[in-house]
DRENPAMAR-895540 format. One record per residue (C-alpha): residue number from 1; residue in one letter; x, y, z. Coordinates in Angstrom, 2 decimals. Layout:
<nodes>
NODE	NUM	A	X	Y	Z
...
</nodes>
This chain:
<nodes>
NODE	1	X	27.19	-9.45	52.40
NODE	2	X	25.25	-6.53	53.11
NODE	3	X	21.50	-6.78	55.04
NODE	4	X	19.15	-5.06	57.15
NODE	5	X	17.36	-6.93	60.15
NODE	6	X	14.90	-4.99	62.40
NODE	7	X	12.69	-6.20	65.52
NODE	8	X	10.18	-4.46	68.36
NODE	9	X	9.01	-4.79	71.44
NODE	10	X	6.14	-2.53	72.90
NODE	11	X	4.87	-3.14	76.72
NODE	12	X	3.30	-1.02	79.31
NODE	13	X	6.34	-0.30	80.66
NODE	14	X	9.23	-0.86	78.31
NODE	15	X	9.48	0.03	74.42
NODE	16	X	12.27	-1.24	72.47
NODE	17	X	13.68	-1.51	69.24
NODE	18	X	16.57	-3.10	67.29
NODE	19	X	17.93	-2.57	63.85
NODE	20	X	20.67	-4.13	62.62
NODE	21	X	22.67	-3.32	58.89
NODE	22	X	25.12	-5.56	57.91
NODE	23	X	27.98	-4.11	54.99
NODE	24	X	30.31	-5.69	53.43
NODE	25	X	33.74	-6.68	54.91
NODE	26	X	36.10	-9.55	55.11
NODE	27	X	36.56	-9.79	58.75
NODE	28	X	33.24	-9.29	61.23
NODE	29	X	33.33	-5.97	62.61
NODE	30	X	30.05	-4.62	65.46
NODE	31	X	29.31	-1.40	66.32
NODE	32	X	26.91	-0.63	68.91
NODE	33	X	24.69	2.79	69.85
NODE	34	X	22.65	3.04	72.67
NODE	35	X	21.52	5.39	74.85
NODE	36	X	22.64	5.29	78.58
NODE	37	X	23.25	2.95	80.45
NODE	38	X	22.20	0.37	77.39
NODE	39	X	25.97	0.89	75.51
NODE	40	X	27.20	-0.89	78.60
NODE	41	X	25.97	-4.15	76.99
NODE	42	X	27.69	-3.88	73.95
NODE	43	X	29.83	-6.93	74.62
NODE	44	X	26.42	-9.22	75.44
NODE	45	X	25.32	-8.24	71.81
NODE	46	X	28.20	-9.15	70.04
NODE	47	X	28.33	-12.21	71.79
NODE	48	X	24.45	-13.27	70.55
NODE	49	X	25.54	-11.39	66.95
NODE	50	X	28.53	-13.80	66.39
NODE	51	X	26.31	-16.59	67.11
NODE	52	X	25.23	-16.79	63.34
NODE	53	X	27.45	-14.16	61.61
NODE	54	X	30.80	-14.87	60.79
NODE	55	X	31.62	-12.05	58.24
NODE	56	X	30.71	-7.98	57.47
NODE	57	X	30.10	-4.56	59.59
NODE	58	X	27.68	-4.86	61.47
NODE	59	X	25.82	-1.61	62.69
NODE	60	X	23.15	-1.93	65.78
NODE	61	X	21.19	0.69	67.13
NODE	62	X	19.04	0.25	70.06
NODE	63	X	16.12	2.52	71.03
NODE	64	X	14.39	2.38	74.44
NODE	65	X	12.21	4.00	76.18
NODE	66	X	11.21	2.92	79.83
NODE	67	X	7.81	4.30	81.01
NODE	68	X	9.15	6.26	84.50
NODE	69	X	8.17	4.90	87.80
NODE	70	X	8.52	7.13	90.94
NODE	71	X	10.92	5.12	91.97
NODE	72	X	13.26	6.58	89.22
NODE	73	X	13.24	10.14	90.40
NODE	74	X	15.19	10.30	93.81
NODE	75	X	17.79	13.35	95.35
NODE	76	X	21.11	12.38	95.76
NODE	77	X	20.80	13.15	100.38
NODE	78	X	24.48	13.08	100.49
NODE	79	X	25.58	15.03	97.72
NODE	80	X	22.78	17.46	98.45
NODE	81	X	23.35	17.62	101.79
NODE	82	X	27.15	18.27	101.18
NODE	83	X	26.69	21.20	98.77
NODE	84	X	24.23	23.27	101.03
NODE	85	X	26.71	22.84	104.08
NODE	86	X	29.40	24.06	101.51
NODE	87	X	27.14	26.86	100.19
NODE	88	X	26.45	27.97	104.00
NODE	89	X	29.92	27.91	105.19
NODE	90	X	31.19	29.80	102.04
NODE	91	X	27.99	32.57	102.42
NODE	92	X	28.83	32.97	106.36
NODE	93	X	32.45	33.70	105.56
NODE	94	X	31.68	36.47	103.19
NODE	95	X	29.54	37.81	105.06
NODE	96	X	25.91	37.52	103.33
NODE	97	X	23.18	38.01	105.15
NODE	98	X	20.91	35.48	103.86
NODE	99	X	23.72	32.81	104.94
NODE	100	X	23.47	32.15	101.50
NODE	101	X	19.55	31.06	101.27
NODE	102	X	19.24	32.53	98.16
NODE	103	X	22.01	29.95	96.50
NODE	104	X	20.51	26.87	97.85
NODE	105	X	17.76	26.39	95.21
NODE	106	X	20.59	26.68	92.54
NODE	107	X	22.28	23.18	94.50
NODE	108	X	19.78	21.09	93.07
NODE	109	X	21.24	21.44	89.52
NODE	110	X	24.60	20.77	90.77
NODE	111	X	26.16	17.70	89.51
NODE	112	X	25.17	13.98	91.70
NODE	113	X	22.00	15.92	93.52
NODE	114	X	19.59	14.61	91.03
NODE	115	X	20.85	11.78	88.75
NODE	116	X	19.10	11.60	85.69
NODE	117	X	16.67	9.03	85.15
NODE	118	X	17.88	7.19	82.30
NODE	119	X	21.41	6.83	83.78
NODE	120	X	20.21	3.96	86.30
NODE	121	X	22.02	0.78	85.75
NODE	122	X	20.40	-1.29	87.95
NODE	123	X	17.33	-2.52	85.58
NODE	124	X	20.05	-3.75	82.71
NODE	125	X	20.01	-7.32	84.37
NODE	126	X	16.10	-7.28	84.12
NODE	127	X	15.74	-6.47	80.85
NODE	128	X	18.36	-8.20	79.18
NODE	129	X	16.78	-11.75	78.68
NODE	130	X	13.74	-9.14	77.03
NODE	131	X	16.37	-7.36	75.17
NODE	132	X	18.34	-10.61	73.76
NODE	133	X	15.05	-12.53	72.53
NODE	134	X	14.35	-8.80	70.60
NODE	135	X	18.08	-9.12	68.92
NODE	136	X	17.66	-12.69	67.87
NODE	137	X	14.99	-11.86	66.24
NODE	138	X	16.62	-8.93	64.88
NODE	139	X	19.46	-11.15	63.42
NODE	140	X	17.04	-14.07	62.15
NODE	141	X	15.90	-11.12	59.93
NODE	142	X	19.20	-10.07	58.94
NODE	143	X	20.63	-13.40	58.11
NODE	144	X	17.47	-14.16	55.79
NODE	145	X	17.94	-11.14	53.66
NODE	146	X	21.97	-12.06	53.44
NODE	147	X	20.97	-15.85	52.59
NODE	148	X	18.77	-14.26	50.12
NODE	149	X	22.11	-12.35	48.29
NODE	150	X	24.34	-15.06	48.98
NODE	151	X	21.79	-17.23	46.62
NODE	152	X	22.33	-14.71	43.98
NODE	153	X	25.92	-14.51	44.57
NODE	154	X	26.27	-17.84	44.29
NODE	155	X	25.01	-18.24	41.09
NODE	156	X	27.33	-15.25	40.01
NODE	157	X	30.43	-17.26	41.43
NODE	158	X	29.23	-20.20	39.39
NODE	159	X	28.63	-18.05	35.97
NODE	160	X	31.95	-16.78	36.42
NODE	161	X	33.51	-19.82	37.29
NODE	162	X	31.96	-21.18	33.62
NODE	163	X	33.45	-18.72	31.89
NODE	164	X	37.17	-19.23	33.43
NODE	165	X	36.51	-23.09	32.32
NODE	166	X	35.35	-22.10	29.03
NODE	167	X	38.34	-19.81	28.58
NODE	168	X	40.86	-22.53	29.63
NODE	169	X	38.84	-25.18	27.30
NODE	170	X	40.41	-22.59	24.15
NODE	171	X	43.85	-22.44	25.90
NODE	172	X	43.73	-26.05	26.10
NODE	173	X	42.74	-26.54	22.05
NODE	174	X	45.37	-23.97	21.46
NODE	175	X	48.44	-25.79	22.83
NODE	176	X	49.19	-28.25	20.25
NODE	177	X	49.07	-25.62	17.87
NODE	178	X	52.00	-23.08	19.70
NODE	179	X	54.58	-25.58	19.17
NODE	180	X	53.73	-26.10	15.37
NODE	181	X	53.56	-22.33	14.92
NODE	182	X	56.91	-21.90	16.44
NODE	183	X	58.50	-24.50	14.54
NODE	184	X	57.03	-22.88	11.20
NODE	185	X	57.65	-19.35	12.24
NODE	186	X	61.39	-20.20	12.97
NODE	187	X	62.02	-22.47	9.53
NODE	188	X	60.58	-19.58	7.35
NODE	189	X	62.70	-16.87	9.22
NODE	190	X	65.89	-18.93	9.26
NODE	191	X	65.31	-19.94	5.57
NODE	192	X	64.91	-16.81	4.78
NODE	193	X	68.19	-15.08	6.55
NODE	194	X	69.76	-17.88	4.73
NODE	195	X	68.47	-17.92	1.60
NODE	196	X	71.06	-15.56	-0.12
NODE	197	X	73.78	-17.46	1.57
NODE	198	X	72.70	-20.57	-0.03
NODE	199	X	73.31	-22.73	2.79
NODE	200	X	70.87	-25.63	4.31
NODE	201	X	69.45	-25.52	7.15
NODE	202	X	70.57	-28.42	9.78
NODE	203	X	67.30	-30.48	10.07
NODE	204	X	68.47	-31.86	13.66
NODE	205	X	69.01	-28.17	14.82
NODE	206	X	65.94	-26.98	14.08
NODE	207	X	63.75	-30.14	15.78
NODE	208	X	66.52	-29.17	19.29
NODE	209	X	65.62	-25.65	18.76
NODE	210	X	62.05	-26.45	19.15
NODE	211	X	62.37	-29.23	21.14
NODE	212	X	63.72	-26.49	23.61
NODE	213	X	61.04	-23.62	23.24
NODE	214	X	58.18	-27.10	23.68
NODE	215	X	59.79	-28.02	26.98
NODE	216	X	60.10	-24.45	27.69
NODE	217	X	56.07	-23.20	27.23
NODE	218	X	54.83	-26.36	27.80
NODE	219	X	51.87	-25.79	30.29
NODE	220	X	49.90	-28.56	30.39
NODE	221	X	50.35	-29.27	34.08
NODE	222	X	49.41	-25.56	34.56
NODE	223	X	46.22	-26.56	32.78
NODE	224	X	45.25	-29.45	34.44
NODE	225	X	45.63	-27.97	37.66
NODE	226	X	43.32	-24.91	37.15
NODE	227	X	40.96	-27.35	35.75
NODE	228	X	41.28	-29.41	38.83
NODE	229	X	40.44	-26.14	40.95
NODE	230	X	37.99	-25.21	38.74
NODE	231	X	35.75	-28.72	39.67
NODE	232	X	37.20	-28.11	43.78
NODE	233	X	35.65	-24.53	43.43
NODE	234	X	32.62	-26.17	42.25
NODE	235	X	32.47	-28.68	44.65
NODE	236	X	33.20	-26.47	48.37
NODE	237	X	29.98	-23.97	46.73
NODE	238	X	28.23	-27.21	47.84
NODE	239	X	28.98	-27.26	51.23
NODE	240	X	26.28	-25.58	53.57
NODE	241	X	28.36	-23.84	55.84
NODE	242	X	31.40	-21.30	56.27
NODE	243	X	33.19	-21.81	52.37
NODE	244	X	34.35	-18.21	52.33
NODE	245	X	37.83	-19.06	53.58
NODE	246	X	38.35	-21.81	51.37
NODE	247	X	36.85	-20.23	48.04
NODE	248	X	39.61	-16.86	48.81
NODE	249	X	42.90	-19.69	49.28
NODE	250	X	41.48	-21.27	46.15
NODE	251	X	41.09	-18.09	44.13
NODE	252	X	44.57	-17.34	44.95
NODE	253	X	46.07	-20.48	44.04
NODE	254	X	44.40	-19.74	40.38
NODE	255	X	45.42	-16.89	40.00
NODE	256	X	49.24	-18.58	40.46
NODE	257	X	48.60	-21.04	38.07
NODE	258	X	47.07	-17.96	35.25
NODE	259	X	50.06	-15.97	35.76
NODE	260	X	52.25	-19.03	35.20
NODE	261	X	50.17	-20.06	32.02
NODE	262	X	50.60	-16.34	30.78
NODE	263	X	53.82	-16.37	31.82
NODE	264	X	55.29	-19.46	29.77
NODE	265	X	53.07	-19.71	26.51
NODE	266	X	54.52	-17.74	24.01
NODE	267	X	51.53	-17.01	22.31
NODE	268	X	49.06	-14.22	21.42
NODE	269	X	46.20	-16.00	21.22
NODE	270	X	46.51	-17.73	24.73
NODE	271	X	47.92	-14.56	26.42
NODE	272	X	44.13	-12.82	25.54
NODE	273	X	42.56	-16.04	27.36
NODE	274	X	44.43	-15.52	30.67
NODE	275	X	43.92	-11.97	30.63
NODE	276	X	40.20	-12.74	30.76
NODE	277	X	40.68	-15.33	32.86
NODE	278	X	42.50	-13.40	35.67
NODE	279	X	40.11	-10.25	34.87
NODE	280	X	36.83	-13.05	35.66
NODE	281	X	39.20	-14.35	39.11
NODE	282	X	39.46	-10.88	40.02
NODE	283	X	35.79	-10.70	40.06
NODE	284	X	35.30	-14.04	41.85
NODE	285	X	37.87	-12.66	44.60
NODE	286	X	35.75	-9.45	45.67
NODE	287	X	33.15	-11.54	45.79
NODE	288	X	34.47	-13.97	47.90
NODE	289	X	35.76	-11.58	50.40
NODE	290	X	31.61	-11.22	51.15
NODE	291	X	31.25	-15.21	51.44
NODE	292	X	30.83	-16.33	55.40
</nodes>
């Protein structure tokens, strides 16, 4: 299910912000962008994110923006210390006569002299109780909008699943009827191929013949079944939590029983029920695939 959730956080010294969008996928998928060195707790958020969703892509992007203490602005001693004995060994060797002076205010932009101020680590542990409370938040949002759509999808899995039972409810009427339409259809055609021959047709033969072709497309227990999954399907949109997983086995296992209906009747009539109903399961299954 798709979903946006969004929280903030404004202090003297810290300014934050969350946003989370949610799209649709069958398996739960989180991305996280940050800024340095906030990406490094990109395995802390997904642990709070799978706390409550199960299912779906879900993007976060993190904003920050820490008010700069003096603290935060420091030389590198070492490193700078390192490059001007470097600089003056290299300048008295080729001979300059400045001993290289005029180099030295170029060290401070080497790299490790001054470390940039965002790149500090060592606050992450501070503000991560902060920054957690800010994504729960975030996700309460997100998780009310999806509730919200998985209401209204919901009711679309139950309008569709009315219209697969109303579609079997005409297969089911129809059934008596194939085998009498068969047995008609096959006395007028052999009656007819036999008519200039002037020979009788064999009662007995004809009730095997259609004896045979009733065993044969008899789907009844294909029939009860999908009605049977029909009230299941019913039933696990009840339960409160996590009926994704069994909704998708379910769909498949109607979809088995359509293709065998379609499969065995030999008739018109029910052949244009099970097209609608598989085209209707079809619809139920990307749906489904959404469901936590």
């Amino acid at each position: 299910m798709t979903g946006y959730g969004e929280a903030r956080h404004e202090s003297d010294t810290l300014r934050l912000s969350i946003e989370l969008r949610a799209l649709n996928n069958r398996y739960l998928k989180i991305s996280v962008r940050a800024a340095d060195p906030y990406h490094l707790l990109e395995p802390e958020f997904e642990k709070v994110i799978r706390r409550s969703v199960r299912r779906g892509t879900v993007q976060v992007h993190l904003r920050c923006e820490r008010q700069q203490a003096a603290q935060d602005f420091r030389i590198n001693a070492v490193a700078l210390r390192s490059y001007v004995s470097q600089v003056q060994a290299a300048a008295q060797e080729m001979g300059l006569r400045d001993r290289g002076e005029m180099l030295l205010g170029q060290v401070l932009s080497l790299p490790g002299v001054v470390p940039e101020a965002g790149a500090d680590s060592s606050h992450l542990h501070d503000d991560w109780p902060l920054l957690e409370k800010v994504l729960e938040e975030a996700v309460g949002r997100l998780q009310a909008m999806r509730q919200e759509e998985g209401r209204a999808m919901g009711q679309e899995l139950l309008q569709h699943r009315d219209h697969i039972a109303a579609e079997l409810a005409q297969i089911r009427e129809r059934v008596p009827r194939v085998t009498v339409t068969y047995r008609d259809r096959l006395h007028d055609r052999v009656r007819s191929l036999l008519a200039e021959l002037d020979v009788q047709i064999d009662r007995s033969d004809l009730i095997k013949e259609v004896s045979i072709f009733a065993e044969r497309s008899d789907i009844a227990e294909e029939v009860v079944r999908l009605a049977s999954h029909l009230d299941q399907f019913q039933e696990i949109m009840k339960e409160p939590e996590s009926p994704g997983r069994k909704l998708e086995f379910l769909t498949q296992e109607m979809f088995r029983e359509a293709n065998t209906i379609g499969s065995k009747a030999s008739d018109v009539e029910i052949s244009r029920h099970v097209v609608e109903i598989k085209g209707t399961l079809e619809k139920i299954r990307e749906l489904v695939q959404n469901v936590e």
